[in-house]
C-alpha positions in Angstrom: 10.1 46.9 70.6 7.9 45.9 74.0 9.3 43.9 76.7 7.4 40.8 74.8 8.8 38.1 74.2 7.6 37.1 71.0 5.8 39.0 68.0 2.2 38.4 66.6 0.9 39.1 63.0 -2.8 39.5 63.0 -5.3 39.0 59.8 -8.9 37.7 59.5 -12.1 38.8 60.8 -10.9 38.4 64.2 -8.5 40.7 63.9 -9.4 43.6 66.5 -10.6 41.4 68.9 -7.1 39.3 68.4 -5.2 42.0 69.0 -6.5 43.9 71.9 -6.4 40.6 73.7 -2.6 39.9 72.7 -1.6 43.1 73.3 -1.0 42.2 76.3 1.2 39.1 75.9 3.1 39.7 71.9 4.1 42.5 70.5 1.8 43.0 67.2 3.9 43.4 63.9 2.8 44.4 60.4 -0.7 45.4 61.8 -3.0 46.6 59.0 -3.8 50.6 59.0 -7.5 49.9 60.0 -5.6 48.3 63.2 -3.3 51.0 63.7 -6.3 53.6 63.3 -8.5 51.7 66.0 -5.5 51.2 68.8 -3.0 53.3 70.3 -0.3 50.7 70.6 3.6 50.2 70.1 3.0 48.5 67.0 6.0 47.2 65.0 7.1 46.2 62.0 9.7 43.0 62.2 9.2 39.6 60.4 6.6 38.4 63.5 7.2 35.3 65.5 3.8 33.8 64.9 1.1 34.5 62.1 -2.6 33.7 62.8 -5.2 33.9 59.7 -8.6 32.6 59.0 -9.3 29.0 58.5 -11.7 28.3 55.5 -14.1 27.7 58.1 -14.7 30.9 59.9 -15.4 29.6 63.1 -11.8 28.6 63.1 -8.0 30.3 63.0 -4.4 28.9 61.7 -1.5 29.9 63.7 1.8 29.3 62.6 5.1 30.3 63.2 7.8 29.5 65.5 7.1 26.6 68.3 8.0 28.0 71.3 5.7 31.0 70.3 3.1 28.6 69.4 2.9 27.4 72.8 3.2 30.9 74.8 -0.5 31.8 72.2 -1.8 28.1 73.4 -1.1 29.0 77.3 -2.2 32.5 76.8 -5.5 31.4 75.0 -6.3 28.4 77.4 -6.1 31.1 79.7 -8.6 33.4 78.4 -10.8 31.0 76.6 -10.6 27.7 78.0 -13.5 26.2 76.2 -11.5 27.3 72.7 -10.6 23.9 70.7 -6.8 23.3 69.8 -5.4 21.0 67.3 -2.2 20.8 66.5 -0.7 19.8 62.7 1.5 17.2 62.2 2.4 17.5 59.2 3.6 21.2 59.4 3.1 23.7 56.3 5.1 24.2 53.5 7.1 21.1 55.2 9.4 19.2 52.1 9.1 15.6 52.7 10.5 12.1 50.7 7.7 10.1 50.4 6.2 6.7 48.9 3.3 6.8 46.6 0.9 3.8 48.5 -2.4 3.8 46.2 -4.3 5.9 43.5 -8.0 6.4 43.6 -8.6 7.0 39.2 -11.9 8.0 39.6 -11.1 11.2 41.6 -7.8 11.5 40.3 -5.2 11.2 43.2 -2.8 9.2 45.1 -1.6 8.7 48.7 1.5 9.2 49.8 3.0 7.6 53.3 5.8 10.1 54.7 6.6 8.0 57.8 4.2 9.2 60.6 1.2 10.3 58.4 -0.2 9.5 55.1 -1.2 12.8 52.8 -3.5 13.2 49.4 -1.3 14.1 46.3 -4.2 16.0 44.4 -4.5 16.0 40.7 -1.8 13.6 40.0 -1.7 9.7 39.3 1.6 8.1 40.4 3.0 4.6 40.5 2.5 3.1 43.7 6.1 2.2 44.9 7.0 5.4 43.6 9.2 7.9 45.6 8.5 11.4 45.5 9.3 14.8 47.0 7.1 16.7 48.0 5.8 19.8 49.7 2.8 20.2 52.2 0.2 22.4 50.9 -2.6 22.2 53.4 -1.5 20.9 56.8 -2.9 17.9 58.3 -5.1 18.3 61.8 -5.8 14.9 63.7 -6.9 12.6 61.6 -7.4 14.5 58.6 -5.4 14.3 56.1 -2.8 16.8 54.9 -2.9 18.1 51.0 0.7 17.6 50.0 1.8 18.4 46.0 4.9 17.4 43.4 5.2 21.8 42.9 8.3 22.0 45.2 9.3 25.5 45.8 12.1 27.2 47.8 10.8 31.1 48.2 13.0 34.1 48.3 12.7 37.5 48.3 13.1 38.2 44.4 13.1 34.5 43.4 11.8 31.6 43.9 13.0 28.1 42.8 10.7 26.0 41.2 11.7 21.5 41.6 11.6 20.2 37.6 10.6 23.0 36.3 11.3 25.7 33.7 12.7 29.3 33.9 9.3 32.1 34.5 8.9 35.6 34.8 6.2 37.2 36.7 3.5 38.2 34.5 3.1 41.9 36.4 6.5 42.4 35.1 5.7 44.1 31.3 8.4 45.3 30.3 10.0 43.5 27.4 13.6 44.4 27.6 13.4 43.4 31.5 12.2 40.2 30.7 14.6 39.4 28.2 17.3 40.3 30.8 15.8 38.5 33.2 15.6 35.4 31.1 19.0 35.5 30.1 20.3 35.8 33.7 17.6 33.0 34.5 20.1 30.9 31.7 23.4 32.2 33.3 22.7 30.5 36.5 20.2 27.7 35.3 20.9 24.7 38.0 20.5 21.2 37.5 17.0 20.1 38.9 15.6 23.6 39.6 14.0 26.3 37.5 14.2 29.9 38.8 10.7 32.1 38.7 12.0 36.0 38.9 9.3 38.0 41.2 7.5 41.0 40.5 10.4 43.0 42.9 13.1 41.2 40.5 12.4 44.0 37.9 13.4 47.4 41.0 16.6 45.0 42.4 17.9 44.2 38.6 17.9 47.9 37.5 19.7 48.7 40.8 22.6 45.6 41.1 22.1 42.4 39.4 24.5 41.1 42.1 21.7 41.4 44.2 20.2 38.6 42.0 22.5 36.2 41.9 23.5 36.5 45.4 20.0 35.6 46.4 19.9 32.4 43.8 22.8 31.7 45.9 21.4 31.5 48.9 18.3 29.7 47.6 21.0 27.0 45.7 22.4 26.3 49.1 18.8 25.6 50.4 18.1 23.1 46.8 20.9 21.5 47.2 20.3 20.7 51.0 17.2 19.4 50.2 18.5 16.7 47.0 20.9 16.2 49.6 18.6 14.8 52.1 15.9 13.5 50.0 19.2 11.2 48.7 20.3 10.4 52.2 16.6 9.1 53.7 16.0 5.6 52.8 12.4 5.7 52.5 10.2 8.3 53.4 10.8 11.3 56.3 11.3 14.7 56.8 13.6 16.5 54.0 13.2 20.3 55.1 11.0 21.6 57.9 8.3 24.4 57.4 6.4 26.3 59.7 4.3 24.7 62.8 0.5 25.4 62.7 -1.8 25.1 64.9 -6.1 25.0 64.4 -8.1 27.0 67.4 -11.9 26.3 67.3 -14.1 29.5 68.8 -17.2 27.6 69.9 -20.3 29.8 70.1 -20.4 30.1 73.5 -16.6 32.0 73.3 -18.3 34.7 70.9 -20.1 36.5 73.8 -16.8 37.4 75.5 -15.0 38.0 72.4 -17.8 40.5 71.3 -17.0 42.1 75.2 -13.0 42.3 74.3 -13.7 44.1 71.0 -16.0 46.4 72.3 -13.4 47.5 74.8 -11.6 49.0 71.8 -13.1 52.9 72.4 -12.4 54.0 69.3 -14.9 51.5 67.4 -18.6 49.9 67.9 -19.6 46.5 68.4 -22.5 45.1 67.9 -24.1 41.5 69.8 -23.0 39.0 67.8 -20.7 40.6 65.8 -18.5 37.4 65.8 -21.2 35.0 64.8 -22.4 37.4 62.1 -18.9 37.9 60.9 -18.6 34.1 60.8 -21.4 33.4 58.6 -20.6 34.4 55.3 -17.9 37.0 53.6 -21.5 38.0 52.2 -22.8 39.4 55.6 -19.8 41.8 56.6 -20.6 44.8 55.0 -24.2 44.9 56.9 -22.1 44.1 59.9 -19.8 47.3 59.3 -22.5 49.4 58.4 -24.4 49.1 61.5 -21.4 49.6 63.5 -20.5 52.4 62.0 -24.0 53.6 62.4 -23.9 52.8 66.3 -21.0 54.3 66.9 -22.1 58.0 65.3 -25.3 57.0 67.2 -24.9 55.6 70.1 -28.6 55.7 71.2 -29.2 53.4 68.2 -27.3 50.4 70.1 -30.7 48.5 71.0 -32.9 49.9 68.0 -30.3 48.7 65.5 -29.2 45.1 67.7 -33.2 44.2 67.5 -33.1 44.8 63.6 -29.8 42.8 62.6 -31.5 40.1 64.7 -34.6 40.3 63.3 -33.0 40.5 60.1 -30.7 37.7 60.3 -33.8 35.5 61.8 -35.3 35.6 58.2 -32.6 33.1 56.9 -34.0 30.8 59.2 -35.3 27.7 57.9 -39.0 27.2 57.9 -41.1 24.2 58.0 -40.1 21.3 56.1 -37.1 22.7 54.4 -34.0 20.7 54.8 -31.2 21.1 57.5 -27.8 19.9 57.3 -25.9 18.6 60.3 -22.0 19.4 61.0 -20.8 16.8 63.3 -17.3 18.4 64.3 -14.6 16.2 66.0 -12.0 17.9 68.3 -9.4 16.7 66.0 -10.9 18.5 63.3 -12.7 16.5 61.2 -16.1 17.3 60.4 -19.2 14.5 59.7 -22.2 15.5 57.9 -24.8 13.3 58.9 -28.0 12.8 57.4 -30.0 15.9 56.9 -33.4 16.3 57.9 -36.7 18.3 57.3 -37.4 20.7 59.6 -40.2 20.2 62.0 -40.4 23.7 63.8 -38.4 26.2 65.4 -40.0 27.4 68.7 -38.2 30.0 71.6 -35.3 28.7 69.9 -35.7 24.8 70.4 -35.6 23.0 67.1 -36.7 19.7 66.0 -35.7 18.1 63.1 -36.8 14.5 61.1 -34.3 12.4 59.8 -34.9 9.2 57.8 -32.5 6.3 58.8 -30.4 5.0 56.0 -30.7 1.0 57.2 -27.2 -0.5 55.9 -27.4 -4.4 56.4 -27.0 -5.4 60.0 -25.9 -1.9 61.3 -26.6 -0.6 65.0 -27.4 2.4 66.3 -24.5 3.9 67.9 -24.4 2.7 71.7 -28.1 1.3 72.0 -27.2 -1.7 70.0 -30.3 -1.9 68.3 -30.6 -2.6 64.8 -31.5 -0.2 62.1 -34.8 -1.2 60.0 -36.5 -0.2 57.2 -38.9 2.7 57.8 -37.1 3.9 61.2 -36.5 7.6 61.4 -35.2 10.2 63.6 -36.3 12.9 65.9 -33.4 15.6 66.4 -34.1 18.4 69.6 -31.7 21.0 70.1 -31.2 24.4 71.4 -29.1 27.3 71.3 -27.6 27.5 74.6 -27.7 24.2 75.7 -24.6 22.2 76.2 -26.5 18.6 74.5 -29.2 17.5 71.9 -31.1 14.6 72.1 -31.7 11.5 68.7 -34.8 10.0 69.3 -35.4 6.7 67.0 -38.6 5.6 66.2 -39.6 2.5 64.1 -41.8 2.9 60.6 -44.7 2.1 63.7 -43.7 5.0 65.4 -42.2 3.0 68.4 -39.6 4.8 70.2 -36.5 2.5 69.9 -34.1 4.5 72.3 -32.9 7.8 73.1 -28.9 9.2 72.3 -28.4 11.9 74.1 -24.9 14.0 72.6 -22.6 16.4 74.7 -21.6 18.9 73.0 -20.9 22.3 72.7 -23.7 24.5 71.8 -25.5 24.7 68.1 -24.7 27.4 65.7 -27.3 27.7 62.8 -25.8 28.9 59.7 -27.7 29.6 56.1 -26.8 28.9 52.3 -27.3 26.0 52.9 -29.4 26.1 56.2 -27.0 23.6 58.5 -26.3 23.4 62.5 -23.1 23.1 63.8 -21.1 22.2 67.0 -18.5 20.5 68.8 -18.6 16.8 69.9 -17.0 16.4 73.1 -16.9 12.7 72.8 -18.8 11.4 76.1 -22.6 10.8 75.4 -25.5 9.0 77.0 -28.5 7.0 76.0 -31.6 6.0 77.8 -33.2 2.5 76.0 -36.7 2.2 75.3 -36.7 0.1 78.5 -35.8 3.5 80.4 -32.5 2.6 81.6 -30.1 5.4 81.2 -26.2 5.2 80.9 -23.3 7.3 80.0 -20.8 6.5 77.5 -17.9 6.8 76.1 -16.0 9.2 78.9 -12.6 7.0 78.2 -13.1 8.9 74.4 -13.5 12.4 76.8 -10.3 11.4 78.4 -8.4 10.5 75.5 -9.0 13.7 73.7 -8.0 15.7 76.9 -4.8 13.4 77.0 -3.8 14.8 73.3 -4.6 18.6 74.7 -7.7 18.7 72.3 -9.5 20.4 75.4 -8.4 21.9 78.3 -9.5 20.5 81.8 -12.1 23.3 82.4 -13.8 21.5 79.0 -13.4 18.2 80.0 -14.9 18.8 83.8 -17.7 20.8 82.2 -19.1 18.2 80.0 -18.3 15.2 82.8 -21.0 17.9 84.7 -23.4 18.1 81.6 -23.7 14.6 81.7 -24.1 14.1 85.0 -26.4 16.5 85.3 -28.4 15.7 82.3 -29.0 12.0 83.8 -29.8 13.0 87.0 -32.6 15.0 85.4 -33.5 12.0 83.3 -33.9 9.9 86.1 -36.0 12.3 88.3 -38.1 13.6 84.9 -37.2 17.4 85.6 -38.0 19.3 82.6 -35.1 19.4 79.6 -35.9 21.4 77.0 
């Protein structure tokens, strides 16, 4: 093994770029072949200390593992990428907690569960408030969101895996009739009160060589259930029965793609493309096109700019066009996402966009900061562009008066298709200039407060308190914007 400390497993479309940058901090473990094939290093093969994988949303990666390997990735990252958005879970994954069923919403079929320091959705099951459960965290909480916990308690093992209330199974790969009956019948043998046993696909190899094998492992796993009971009989109320892994979310803002593009394309034995990192995270759908060029390229290296200009211009056609509607992906640093009104196009011009938005006027609501009420008729006029580090809300009244200006820091817009919807990062300070003209910044004690919880690093933090700053002195002077 290398003089690393700790050991990184790798999978997702980040991958190469992942692990030519970690190289030099982890050593990389269960690498993929492709990996292998594209870099000469001292790759090994040992359960790894951390694992990072996509998030659902592409423009995000899990990493989970051991803590104090959590935190050397975190220092190492802040390092390199200190614009990069970090979120840590709570709740943990996999975690088994005792729990207390608060409320049940019937109409979407599922209840909430408090487990002491958070609250999580119990999906597709009704319970009795008052009720206490165990349970086990299926998707991991991040900030405010909640985590996705479920009543299928399960202790994994290498050739078995306990199952909480529930019956004896078999894996369906295993076919073989006279190995399922054995199976089942050792399944009976060491049936355990509480705890059903499903035998894995690799159950079928280990029981031809040594069933002691088996039943050594139940065990093992036995020792772990009765742990568990053991706890979940102990806590009064709600808490932690059995930890799982920590996790971690990490947010690549566009602006990070550039230089993750740069690292990749240090890798000699590979092409890259421009954008190859925004392309990649835009759909499953567009990765073959993405491989096929680079493939191209890298056979043809005098087709770097010919090919570049085409994916762009290609990739330019799934723009919106006039009229058409654009959604809006309001992401918080803690990792919740807002989808605010959508709005008609307008135009897209060197890259600025302007959107219409019609104001949904609740009874006696204000627009955010300006304290001016929302009316009948008002609409929106949304400008933004793709390298610019703010977008301004103008609101106008059904007479076309301009109400006030809200001006939001963030980081800058990604445009994504299917369906057509921007994207970025709040960074929590704003400012508005009133329909009077005077201009103020708010909300920095929001900026501070997420920096507090290690949201953002302090390069973040100081460049948005600068984008601000700047963008007012502008304001007041009338330089030109956008």
């Amino acid at each position: 093994m290398s003089e690393s400390k700790f050991t990184v497993k790798i999978r997702g479309i980040y991958s190469t770029f992942l692990t030519k940058l970690l190289s030099n901090y982890f050593g990389i473990t269960k690498a993929t072949d492709i990996i292998k094939s594209r870099m000469d290093l001292p790759f090994h093969e040992v359960d790894p200390d951390i694992t990072i994988t996509n998030a659902r949303e592409l423009q995000k990666i899990h990493v989970s593992g051991k803590k104090e390997a959590i935190e050397e990735f975190i220092k190492v990252i802040r390092e390199e990428f200190p614009d990069t958005i970090i979120c840590s879970s709570q709740s943990g994954e996999n975690a088994i907690y005792k729990g207390i069923v608060v409320k049940n919403n019937y109409d979407k079929r599922f209840s909430i569960v408090n487990f002491g320091n958070f609250k999580a959705i119990l999906e597709n099951e009704l319970v009795r408030p008052g009720k206490e459960i165990l349970a086990r965290i299926e998707t991991p909480d991040f900030g405010r969101k909640k985590a996705i916990a479920t009543t299928n308690v399960t202790i994994p093992g290498l050739y078995a895996v306990l199952l909480f209330r529930n019956r004896n199974k078999i894996s369906q790969q295993i076919r073989n009739q006279q190995v399922r009956k054995n199976l089942y019948r050792l399944g009976s043998r060491l049936q355990m009160k509480e705890w059903g046993i499903l035998w894995r696909t690799s159950a079928e190899e280990i029981l031809e060589e040594d069933e002691n094998i088996l039943i050594e492992e139940v065990d093992r796993l036995q020792e772990k259930a009765n742990y568990i009971l053991k706890r979940y009989n102990e806590i009064p109320n709600f808490g932690l029965v059995f930890e799982g892994k920590n996790i971690i979310s990490v947010e690549f803002p566009s602006h990070c793609k550039p230089l993750m593009d740069e690292i990749r394309r240090s890798v000699a034995s590979i092409a890259t493309v421009n954008n190859h990192h925004y392309y990649k995270s835009l759909s499953r759908e567009f990765n073959f096109l993405v491989d096929f060029s680079e493939k191209l390229v890298y056979k043809n290296p005098d087709y770097f700019d010919p090919v570049n200009n085409e994916l762009n211009a290609f990739f330019r056609t799934f723009f919106p066009t006039k009229n058409q509607l654009v959604h809006i992906h309001h992401v918080k640093v803690d990792s919740r996402t807002f989808y605010l009104t959508p709005g008609n196009l307008i135009s897209i011009e060197d890259d600025l966009i302007k959107i219409k938005r019609k104001i949904i006027a609740k009874k006696r609501a204000n627009y955010n900061g300006l304290n001016i009420l929302k009316e009948v008729g008002d609409y929106a006029i949304l400008t933004c562009q793709f390298d610019k580090w703010y977008m301004r809300t103008e609101y106008f009244s059904s007479k076309n008066e301009l109400k006030g200006e809200y001006w939001n820091i963030n980081t800058p817009i990604e445009l994504y298709f299917d369906p057509h919807r921007i994207r970025y990062c709040d960074l929590e300070i704003d400012l508005i200039r009133r329909s009077s003209g005077e201009i103020e910044i708010i909300d920095q004690e929001k900026l501070e407060l997420v920096y507090e919880h290690n949201y953002i690093s302090q390069v973040l933090r100081d460049k948005a308190i600068k984008v601000v700053n700047e963008l007012k002195e502008k304001l007041m002077t009338g330089s030109q914007i956008f």
